[in-house]
Structures are given as structure tokens and as C-alpha cells.
N, CA, C and O atoms as a printed pandas DataFrame, in Angstrom:
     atom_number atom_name residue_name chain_id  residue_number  x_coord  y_coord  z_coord
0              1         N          UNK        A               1    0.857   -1.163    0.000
1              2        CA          UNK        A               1    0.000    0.000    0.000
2              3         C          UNK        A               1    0.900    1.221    0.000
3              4         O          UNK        A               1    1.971    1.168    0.605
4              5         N          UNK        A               2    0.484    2.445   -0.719
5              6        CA          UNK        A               2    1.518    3.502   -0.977
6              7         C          UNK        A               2    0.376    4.915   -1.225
7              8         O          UNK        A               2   -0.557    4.954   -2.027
8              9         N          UNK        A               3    0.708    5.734   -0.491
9             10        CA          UNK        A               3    0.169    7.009   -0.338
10            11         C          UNK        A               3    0.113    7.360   -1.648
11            12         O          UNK        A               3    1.130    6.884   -2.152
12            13         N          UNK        A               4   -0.817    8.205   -2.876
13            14        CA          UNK        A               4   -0.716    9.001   -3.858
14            15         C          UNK        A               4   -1.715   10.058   -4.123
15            16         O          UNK        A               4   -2.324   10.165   -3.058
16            17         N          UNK        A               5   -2.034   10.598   -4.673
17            18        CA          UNK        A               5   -2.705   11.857   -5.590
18            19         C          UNK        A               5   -3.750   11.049   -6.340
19            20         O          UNK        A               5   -3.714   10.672   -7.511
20            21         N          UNK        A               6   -4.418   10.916   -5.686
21            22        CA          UNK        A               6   -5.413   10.123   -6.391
22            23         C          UNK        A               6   -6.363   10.410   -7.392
23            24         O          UNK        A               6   -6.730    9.683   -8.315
24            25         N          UNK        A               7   -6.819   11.871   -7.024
25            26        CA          UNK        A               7   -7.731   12.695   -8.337
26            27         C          UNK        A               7   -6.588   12.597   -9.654
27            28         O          UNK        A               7   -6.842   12.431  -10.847
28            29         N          UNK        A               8   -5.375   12.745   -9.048
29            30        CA          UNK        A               8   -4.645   13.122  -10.223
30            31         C          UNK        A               8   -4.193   11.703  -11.261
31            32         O          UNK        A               8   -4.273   11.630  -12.487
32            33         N          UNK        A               9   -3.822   10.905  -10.513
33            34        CA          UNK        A               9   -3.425    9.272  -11.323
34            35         C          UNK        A               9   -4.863    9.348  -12.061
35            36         O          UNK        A               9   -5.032    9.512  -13.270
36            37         N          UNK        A              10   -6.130    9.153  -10.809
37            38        CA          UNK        A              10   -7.554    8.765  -11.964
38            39         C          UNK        A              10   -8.090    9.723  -13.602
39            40         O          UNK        A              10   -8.718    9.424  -14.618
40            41         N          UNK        A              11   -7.470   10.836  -13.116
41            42        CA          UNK        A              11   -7.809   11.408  -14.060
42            43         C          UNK        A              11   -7.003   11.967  -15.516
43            44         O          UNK        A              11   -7.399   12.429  -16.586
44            45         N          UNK        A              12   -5.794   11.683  -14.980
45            46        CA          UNK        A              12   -4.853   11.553  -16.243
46            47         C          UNK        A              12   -4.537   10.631  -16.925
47            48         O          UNK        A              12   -4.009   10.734  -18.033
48            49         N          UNK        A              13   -4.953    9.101  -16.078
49            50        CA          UNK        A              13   -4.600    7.943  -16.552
50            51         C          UNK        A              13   -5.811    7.230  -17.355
51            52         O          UNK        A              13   -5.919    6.517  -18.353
52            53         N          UNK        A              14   -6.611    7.773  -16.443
53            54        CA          UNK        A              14   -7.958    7.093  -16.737
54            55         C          UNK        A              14   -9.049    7.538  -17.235
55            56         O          UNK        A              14   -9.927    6.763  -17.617
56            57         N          UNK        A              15   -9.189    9.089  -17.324
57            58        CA          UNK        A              15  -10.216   10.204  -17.801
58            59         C          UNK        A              15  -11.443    9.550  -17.233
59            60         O          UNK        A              15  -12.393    9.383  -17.999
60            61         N          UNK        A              16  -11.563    9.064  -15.675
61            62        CA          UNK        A              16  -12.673    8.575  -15.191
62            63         C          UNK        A              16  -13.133    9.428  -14.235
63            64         O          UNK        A              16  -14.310    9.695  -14.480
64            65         N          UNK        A              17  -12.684   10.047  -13.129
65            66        CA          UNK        A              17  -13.336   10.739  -12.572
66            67         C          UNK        A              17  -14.887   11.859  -12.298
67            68         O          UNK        A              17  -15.187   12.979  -12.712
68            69         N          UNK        A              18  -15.375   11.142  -11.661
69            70        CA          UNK        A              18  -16.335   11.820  -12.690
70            71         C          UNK        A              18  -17.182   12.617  -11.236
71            72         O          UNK        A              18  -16.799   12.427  -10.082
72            73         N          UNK        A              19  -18.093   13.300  -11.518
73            74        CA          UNK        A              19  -19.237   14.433  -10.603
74            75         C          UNK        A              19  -19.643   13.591   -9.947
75            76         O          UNK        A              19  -19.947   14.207   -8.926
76            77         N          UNK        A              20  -19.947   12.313   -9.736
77            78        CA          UNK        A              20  -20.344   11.388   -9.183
78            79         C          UNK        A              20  -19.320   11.064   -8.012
79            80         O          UNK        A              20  -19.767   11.068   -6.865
80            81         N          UNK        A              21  -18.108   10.810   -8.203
81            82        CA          UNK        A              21  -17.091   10.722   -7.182
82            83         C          UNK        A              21  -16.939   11.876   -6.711
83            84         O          UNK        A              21  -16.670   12.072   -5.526
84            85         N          UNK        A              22  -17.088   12.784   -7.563
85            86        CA          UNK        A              22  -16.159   14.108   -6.707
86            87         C          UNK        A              22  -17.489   14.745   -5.855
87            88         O          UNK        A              22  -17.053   15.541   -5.023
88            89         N          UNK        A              23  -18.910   14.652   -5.800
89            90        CA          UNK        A              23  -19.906   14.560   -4.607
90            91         C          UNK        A              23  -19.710   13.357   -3.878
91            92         O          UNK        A              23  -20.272   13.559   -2.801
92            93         N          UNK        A              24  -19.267   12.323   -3.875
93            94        CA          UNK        A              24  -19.329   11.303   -3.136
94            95         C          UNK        A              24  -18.148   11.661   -1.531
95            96         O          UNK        A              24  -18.096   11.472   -0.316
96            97         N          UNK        A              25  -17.287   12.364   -2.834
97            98        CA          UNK        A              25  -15.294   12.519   -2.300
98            99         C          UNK        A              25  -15.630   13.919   -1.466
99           100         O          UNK        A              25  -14.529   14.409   -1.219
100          101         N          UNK        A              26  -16.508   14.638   -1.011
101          102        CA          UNK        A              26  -16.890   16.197   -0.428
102          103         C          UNK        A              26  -18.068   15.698    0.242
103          104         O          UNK        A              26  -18.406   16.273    1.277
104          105         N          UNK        A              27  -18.661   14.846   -0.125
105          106        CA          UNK        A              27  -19.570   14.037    0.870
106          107         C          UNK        A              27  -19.314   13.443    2.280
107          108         O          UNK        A              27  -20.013   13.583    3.283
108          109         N          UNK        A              28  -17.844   12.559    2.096
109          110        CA          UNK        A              28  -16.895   12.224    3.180
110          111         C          UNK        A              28  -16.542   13.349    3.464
111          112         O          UNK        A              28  -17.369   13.844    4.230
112          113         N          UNK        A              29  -15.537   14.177    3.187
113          114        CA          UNK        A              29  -14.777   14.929    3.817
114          115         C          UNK        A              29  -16.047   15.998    5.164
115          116         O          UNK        A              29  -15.822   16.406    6.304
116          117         N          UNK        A              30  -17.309   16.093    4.272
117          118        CA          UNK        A              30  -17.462   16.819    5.044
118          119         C          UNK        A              30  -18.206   16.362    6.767
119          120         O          UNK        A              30  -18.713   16.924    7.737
120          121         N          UNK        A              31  -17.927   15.315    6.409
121          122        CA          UNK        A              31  -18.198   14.717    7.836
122          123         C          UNK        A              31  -16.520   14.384    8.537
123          124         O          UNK        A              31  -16.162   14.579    9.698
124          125         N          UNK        A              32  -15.677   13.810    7.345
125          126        CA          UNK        A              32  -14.465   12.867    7.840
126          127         C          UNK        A              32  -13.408   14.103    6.932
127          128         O          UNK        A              32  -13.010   13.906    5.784
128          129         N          UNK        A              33  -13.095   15.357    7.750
129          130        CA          UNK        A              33  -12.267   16.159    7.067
130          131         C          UNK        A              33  -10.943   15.589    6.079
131          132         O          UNK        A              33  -10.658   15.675    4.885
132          133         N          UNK        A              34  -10.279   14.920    7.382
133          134        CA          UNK        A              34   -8.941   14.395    6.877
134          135         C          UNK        A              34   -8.670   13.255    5.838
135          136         O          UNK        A              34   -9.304   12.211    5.990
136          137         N          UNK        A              35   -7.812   13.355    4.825
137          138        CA          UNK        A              35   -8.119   11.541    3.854
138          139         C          UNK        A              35   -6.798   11.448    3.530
139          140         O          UNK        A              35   -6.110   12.464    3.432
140          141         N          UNK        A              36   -6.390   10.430    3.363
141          142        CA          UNK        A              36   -5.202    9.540    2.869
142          143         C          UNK        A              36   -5.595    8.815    1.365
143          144         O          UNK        A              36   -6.578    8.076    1.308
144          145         N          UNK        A              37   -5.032    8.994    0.550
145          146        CA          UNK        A              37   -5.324    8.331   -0.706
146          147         C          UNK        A              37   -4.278    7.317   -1.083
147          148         O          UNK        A              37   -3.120    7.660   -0.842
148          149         N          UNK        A              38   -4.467    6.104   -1.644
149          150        CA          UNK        A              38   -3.434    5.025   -1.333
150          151         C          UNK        A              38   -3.863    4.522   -2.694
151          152         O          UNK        A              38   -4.938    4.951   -3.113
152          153         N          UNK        A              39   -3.093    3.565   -3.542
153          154        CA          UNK        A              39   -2.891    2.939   -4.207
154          155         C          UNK        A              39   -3.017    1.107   -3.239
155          156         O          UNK        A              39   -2.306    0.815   -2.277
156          157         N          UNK        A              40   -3.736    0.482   -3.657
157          158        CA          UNK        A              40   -3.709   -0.288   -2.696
158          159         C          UNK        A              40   -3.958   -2.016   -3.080
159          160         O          UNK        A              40   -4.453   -1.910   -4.202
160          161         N          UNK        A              41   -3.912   -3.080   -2.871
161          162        CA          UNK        A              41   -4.226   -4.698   -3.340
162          163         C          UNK        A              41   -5.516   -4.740   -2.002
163          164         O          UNK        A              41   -5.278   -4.363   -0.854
164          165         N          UNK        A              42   -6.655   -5.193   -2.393
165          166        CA          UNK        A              42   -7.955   -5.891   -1.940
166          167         C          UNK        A              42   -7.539   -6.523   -0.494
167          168         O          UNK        A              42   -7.940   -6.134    0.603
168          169         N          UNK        A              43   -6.488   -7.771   -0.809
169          170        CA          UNK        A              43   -5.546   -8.345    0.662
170          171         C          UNK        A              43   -5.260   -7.129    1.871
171          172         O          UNK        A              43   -5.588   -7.178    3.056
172          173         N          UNK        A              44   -4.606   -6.141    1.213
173          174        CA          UNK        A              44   -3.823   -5.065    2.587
174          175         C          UNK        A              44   -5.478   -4.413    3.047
175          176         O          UNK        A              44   -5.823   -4.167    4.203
176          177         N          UNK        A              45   -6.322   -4.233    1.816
177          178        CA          UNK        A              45   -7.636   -3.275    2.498
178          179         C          UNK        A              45   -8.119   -3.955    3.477
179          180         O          UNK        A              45   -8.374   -3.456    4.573
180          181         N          UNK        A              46   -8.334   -5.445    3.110
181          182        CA          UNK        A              46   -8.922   -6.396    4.480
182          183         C          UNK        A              46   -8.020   -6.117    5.566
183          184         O          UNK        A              46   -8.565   -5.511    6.488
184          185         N          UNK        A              47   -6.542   -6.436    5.766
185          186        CA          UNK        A              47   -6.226   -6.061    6.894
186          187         C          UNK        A              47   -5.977   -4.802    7.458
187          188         O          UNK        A              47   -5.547   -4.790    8.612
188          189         N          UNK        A              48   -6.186   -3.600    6.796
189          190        CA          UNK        A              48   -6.549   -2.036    6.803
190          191         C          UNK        A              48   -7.555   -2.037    7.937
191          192         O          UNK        A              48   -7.459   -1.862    9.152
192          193         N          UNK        A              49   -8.609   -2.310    7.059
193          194        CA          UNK        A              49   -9.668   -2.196    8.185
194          195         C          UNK        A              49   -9.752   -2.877    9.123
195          196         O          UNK        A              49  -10.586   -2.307    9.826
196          197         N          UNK        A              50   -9.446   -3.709    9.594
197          198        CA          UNK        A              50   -9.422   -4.875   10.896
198          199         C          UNK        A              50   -8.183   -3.754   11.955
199          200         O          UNK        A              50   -8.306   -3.429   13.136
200          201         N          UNK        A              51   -7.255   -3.459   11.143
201          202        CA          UNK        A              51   -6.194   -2.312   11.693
202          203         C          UNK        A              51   -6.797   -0.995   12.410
203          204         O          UNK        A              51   -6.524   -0.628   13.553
204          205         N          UNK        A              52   -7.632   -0.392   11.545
205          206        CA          UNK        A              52   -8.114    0.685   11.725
206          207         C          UNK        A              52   -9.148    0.280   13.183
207          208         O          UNK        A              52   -9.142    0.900   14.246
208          209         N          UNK        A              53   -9.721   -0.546   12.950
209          210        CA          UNK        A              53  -10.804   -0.422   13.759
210          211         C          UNK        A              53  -10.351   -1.158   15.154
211          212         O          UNK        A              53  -11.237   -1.223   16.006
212          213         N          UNK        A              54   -9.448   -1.555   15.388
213          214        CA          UNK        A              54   -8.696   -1.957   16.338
214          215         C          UNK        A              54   -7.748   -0.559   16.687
215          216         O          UNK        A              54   -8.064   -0.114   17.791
216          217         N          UNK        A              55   -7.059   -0.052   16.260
217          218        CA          UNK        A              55   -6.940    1.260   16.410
218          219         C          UNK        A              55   -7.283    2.366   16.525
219          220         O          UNK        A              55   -6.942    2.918   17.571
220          221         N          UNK        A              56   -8.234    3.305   15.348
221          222        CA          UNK        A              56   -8.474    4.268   15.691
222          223         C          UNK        A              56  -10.104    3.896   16.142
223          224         O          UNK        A              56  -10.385    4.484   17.186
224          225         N          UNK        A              57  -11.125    3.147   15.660
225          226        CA          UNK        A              57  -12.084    2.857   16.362
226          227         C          UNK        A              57  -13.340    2.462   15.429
227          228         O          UNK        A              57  -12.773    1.889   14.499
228          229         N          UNK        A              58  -14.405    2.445   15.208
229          230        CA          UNK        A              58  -15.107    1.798   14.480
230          231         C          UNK        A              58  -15.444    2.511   13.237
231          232         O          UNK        A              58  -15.469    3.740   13.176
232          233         N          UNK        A              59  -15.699    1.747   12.266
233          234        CA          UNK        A              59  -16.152    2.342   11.112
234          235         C          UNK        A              59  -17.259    3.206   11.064
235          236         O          UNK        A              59  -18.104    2.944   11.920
236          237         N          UNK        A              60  -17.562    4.322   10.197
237          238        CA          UNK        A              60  -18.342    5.220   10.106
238          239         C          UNK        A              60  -18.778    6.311   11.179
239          240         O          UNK        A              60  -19.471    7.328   11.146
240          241         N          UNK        A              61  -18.034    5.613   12.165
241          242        CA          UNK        A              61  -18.192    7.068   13.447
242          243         C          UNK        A              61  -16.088    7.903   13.382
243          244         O          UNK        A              61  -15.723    9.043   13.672
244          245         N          UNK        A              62  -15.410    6.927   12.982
245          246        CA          UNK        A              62  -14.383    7.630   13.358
246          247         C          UNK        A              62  -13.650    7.113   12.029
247          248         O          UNK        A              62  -12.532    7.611   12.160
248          249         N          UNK        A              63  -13.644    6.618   11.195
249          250        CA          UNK        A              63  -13.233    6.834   10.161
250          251         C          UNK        A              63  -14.332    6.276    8.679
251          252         O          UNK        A              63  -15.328    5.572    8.845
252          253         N          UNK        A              64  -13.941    6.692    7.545
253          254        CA          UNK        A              64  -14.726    5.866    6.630
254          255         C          UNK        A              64  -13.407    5.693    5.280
255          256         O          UNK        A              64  -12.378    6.368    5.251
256          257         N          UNK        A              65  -13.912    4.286    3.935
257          258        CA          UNK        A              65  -12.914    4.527    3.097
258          259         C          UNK        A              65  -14.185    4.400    1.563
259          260         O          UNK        A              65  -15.231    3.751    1.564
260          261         N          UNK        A              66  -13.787    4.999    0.746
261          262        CA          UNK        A              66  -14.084    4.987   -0.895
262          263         C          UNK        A              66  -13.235    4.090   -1.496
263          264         O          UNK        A              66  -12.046    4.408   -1.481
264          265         N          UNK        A              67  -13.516    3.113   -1.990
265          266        CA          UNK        A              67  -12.868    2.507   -3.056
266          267         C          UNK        A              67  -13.163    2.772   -4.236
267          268         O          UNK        A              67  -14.368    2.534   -4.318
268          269         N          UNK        A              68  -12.701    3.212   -5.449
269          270        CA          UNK        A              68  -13.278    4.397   -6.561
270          271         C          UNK        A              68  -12.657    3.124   -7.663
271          272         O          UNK        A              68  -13.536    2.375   -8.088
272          273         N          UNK        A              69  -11.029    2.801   -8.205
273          274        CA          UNK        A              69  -11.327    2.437   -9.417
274          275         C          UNK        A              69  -10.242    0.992   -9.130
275          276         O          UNK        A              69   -9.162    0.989   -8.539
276          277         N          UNK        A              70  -10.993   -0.208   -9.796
277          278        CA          UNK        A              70   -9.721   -0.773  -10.054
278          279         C          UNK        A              70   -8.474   -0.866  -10.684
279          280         O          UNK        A              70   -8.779   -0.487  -11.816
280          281         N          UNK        A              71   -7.146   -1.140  -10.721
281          282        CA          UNK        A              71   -6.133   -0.538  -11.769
282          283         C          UNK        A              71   -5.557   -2.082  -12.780
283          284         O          UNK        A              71   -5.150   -2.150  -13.940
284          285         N          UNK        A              72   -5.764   -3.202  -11.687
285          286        CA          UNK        A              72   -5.730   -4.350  -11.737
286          287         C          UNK        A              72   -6.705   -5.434  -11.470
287          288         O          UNK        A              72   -7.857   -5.073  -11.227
288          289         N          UNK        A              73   -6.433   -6.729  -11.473
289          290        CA          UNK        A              73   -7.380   -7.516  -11.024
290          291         C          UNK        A              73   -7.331   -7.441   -9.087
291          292         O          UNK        A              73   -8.356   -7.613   -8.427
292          293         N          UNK        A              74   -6.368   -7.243   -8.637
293          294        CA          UNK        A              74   -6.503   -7.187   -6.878
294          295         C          UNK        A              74   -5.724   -5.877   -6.584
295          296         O          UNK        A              74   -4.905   -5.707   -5.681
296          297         N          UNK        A              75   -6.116   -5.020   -7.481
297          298        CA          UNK        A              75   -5.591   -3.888   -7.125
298          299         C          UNK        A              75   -6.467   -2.735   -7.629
299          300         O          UNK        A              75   -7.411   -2.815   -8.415
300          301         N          UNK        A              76   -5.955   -1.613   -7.005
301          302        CA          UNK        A              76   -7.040   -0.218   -6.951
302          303         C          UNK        A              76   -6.695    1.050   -6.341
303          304         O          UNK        A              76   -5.505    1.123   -6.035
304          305         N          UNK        A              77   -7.419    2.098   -6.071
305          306        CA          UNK        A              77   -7.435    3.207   -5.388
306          307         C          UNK        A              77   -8.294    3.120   -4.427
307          308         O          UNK        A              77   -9.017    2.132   -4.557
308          309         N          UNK        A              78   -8.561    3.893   -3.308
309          310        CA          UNK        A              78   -8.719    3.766   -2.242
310          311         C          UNK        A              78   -8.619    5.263   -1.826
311          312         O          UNK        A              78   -7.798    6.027   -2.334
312          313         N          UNK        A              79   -9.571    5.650   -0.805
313          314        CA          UNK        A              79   -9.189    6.994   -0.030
314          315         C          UNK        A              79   -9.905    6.759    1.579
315          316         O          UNK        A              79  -11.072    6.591    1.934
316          317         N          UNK        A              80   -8.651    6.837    2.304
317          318        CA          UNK        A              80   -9.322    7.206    3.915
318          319         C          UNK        A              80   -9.797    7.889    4.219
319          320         O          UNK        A              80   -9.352    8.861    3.610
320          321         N          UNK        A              81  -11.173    8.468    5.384
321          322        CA          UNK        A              81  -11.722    9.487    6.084
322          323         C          UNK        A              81  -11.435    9.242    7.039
323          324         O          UNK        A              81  -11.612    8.100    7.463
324          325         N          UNK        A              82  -10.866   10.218    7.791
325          326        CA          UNK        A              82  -10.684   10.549    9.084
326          327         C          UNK        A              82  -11.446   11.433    9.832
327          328         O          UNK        A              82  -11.763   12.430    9.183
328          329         N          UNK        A              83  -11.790   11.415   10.809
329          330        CA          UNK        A              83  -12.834   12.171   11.801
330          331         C          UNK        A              83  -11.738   13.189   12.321
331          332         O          UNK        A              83  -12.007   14.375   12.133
332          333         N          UNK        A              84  -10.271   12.826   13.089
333          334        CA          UNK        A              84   -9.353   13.639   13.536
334          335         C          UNK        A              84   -8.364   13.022   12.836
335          336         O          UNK        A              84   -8.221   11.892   12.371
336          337         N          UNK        A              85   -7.490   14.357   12.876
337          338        CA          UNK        A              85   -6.291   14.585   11.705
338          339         C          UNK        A              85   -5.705   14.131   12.417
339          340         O          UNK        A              85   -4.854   13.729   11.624
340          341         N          UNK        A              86   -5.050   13.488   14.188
341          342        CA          UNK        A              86   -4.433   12.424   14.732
342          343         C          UNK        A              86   -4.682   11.222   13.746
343          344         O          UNK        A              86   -3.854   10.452   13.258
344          345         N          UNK        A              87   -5.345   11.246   13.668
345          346        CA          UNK        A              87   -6.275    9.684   13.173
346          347         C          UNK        A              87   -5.389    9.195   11.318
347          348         O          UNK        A              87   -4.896    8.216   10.757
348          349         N          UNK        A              88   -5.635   10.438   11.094
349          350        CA          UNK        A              88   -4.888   10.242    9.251
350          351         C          UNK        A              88   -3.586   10.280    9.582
351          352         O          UNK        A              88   -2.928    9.667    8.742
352          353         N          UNK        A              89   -2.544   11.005   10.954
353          354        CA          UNK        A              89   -1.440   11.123   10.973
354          355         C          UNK        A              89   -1.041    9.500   11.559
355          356         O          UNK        A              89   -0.116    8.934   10.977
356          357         N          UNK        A              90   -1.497    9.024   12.303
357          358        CA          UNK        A              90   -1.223    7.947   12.744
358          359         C          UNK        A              90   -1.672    6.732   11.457
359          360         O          UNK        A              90   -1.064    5.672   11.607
360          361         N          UNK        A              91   -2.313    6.752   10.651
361          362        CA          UNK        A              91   -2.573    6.044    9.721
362          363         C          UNK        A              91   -1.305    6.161    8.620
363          364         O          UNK        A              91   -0.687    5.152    8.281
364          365         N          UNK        A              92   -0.986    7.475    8.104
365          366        CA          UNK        A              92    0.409    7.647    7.262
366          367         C          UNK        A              92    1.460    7.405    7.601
367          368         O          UNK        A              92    2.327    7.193    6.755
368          369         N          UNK        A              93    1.778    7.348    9.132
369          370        CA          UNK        A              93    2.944    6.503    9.799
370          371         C          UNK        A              93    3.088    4.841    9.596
371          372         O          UNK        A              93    4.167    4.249    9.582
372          373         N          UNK        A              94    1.618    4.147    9.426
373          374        CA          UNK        A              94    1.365    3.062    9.673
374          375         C          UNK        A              94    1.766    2.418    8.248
375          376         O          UNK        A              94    2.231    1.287    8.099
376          377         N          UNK        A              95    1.450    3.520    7.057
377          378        CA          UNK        A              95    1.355    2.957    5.543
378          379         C          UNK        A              95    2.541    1.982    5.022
379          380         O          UNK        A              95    2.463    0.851    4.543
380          381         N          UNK        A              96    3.623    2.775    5.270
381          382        CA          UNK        A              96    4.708    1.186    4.855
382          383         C          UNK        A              96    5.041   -0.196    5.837
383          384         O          UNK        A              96    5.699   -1.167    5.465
384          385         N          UNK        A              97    4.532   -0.049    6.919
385          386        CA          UNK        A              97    4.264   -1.458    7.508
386          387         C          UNK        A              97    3.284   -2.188    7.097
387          388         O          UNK        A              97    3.532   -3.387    7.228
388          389         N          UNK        A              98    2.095   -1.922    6.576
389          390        CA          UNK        A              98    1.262   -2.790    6.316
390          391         C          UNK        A              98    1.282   -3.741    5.307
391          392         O          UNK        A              98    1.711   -3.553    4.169
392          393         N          UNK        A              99    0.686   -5.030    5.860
393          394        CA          UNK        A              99    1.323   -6.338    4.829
394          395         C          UNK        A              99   -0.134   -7.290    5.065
395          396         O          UNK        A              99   -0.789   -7.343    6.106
396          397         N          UNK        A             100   -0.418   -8.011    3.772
397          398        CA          UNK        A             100   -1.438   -8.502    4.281
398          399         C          UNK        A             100   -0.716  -10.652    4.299
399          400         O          UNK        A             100    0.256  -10.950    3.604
400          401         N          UNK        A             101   -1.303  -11.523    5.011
401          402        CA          UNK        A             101   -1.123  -12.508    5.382
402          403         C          UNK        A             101   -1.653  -13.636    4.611
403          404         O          UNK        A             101   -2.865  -13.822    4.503
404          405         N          UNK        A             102   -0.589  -14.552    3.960
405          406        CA          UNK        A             102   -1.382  -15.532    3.116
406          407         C          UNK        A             102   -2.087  -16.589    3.830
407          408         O          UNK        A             102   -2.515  -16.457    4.977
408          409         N          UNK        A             103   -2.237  -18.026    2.863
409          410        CA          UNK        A             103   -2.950  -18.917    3.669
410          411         C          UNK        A             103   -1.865  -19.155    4.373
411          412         O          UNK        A             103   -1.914  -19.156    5.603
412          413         N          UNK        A             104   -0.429  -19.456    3.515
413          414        CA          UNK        A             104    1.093  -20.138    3.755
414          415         C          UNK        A             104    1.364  -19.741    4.931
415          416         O          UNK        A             104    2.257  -20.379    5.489
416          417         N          UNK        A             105    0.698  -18.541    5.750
417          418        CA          UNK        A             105    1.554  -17.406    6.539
418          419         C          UNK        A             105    2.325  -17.016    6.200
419          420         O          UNK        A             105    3.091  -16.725    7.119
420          421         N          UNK        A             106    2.728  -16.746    5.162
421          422        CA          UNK        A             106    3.551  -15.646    3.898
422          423         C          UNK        A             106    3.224  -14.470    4.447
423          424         O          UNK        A             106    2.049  -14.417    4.813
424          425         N          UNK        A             107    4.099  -13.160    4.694
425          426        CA          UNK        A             107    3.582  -11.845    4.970
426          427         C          UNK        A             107    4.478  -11.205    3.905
427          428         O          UNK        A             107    5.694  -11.043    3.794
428          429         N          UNK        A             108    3.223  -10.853    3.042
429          430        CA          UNK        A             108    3.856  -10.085    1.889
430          431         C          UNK        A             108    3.381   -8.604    1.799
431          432         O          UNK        A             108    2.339   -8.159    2.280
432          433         N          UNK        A             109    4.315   -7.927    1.106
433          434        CA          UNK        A             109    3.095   -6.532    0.917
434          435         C          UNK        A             109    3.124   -6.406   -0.936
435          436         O          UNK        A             109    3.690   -7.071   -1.804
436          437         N          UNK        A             110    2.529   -5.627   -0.955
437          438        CA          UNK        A             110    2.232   -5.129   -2.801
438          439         C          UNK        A             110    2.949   -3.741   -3.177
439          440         O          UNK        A             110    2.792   -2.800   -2.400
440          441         N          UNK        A             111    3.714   -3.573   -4.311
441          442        CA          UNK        A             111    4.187   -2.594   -5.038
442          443         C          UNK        A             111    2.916   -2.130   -5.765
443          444         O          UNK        A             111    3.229   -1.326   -6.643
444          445         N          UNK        A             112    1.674   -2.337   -5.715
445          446        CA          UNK        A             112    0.782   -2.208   -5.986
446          447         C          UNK        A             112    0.624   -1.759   -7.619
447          448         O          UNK        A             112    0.050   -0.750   -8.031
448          449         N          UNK        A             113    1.351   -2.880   -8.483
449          450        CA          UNK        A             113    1.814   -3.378  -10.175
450          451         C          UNK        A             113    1.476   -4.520   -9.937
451          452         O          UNK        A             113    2.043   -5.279  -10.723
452          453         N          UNK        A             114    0.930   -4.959   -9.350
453          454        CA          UNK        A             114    0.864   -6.650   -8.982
454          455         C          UNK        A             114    1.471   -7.659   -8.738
455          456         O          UNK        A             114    1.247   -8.835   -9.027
456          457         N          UNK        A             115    2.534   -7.009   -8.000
457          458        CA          UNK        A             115    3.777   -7.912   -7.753
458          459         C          UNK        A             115    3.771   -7.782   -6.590
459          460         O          UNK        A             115    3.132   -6.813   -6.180
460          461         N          UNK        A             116    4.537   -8.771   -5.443
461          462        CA          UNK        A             116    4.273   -9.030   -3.958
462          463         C          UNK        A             116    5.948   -9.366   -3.704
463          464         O          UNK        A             116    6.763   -9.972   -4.400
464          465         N          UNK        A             117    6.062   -8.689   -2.389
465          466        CA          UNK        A             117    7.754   -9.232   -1.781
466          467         C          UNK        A             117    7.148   -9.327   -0.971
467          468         O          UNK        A             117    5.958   -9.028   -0.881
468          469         N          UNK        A             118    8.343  -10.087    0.368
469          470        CA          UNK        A             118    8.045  -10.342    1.720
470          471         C          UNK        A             118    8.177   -8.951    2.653
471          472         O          UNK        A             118    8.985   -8.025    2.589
472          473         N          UNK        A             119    7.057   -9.195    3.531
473          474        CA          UNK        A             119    7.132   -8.033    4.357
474          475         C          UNK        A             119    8.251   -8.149    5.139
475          476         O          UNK        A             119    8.735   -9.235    5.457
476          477         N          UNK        A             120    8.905   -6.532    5.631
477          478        CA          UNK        A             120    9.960   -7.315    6.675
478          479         C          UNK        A             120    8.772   -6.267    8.578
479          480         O          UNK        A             120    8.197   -5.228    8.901
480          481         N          UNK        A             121    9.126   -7.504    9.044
481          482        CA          UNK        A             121    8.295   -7.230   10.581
482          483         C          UNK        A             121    9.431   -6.833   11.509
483          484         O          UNK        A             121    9.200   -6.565   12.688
């Protein structure tokens, strides 16, 4: 998982963005000011949220996420809401540790091209 510019990849790469996201994307904020936009594999989002909500606290009262486009088959964009800007700062600290867990107990993370190395813990 890797922090990016997300209006900007979707819309130069993809000419998708559309009035539909961008009310959806001011919809969050204006409840969940703060957001993190990530490039991200389906695997790390599952353990994202199990993270988050063990951390900063339950979904839809203290944080929320948009998943907007796929780029791959287990891969995509993604944007965090945060309720407090603690909350997104402690989440952007967290971004290059996160790894999601195979069946093998493999802990890999994603370059998010669809390629996987081992996490290091």
C-alpha cells in the first residue's frame, strides 16, 4: 500500500473521474475532514480495516474509506476518512508497515503493479 494523488493518477490515466465521485469525495470529507489516498491490493484493504478499527475505532463514526477504481485484477485506489487529523497522521505513519497474510503465513506486501515481496516485521 503507498500514499498518492489520487484525483490526479484517476484522471490523467484514466479520464474517469467523474461528478459522481467528486460529490461522493466532499460528501466524506465533510463529515471525515482528513483523507489519505493510497494505491492499494484488496488483501492489505482487508487487513486495513481490521487495523483501523482496532486502532483508531469503528467504522463510520471515526473513520470511513471509498474505493473508486480498479487498476488491476486485486488492485485499486482507495481513499481514507478521518474524523481527527491524529487519526490520518497515525494512519500515514502506519502505511509502509502494512502487509497482508497468506494462507502459507507468507507476509507479503504489494508494489501495488501486482507484484508481492516479503514483508519485513
Amino acid at each position: 500500500m503507498e500514499q498518492i494523488d489520487l484525483v490526479l493518477i484517476i484522471a490523467n490515466q484514466y479520464s474517469r473521474w467523474s461528478e459522481d465521485d467528486e460529490f461522493e469525495r466532499n460528501e466524506k470529507l465533510a463529515r471525515f475532514p482528513y483523507s489519505v489516498q493510497v494505491a492499494t491490493s484488496f488483501m492489505e484493504m482487508d487487513f486495513v480495516e481490521e487495523w483501523l478499527t482496532n486502532v483508531i475505532g469503528p467504522k463510520r463514526i471515526s473513520w470511513e474509506v471509498v474505493f473508486y477504481y480498479k487498476q488491476d485484477y486485486d488492485f485499486g485506489y482507495a481513499e481514507y476518512f478521518f474524523h481527527a487529523e491524529s487519526s490520518s497522521i497515525i494512519f500515514k505513519n502506519q502505511l509502509p508497515k502494512i502487509f497482508g497474510v497468506f494462507a502459507d503465513g507468507k507476509k507479503l506486501r504489494t508494489n501495488c503493479q501486482g507484484e508481492y515481496f516479503e514483508a519485513e516485521h
